[in-house]
N, C-alpha and C positions, 0 to 999 in steps of 0.2 A: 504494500500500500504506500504510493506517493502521499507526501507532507502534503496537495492538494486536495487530496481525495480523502485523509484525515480530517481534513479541515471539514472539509462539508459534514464527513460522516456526525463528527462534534458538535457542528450547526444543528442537524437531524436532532441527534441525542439530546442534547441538549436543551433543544427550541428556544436556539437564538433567532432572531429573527433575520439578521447581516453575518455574513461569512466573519466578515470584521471582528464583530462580536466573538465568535469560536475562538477565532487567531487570536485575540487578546487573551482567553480565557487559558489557552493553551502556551501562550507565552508565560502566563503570571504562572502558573501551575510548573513548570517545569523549571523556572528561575526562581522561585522559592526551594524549591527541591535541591536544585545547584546551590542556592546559599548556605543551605541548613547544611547538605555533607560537604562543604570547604569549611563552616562553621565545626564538624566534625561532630554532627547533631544526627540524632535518629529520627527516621519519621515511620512511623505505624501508624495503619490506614486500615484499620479491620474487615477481614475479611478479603481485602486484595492484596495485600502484604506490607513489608517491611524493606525501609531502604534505609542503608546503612553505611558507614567507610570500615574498613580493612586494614589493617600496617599489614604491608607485604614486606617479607623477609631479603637482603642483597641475595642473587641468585646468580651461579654461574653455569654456564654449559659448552658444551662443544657444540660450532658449527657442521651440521650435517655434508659430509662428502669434500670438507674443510679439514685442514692440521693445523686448525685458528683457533681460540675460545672466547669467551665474550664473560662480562658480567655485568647483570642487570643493576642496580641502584635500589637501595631500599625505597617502599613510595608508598604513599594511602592510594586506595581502589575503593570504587563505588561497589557495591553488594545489594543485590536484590532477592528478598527471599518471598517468594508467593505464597497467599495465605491460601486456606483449606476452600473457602468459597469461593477464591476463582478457579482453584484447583478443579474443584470438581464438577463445577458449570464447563470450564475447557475441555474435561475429560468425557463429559455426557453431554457437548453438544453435535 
């Protein structure tokens, strides 16, 4: 699904009345979400899940078909855990 065709779908669902409207609703929703995990904040949303940050650990590996190695940087990562009710609407629909 293209970010156009969310947008309407949003409009739909939502009964905004202007596409506009969705876009806004969709921008503030997801740039709250970005603030809150760079703030390092949980947000739980019952029923649809849990977003979260992560410390991910320095990592290193060998380049595949390489006699190179690489190593990654420790860093925070977004984490998303789905709840049981969209769970099981996704699984039975």
């Amino acid at each position: 699904m293209t970010k156009a065709e969310f947008i309407e779908l949003m409009q739909e669902v939502g009964e905004y009345e202007e596409k506009t409207d969705a876009e806004k609703a969709i921008k503030a929703f997801t740039g709250a979400i970005t603030k809150a995990l760079v703030d390092k904040k949980s947000i739980s949303l019952i029923g649809f899940g849990t977003f979260s940050t992560v410390e991910v650990a320095e990592k290193s590996g060998k380049v595949p078909g390489k006699n190179t190695t690489y190593t990654k940087p420790a860093h925070t990562a977004p984490k998303f855990k789905i709840g049981k009710t969209l769970k099981d609407v996704v699984a039975n629909a």
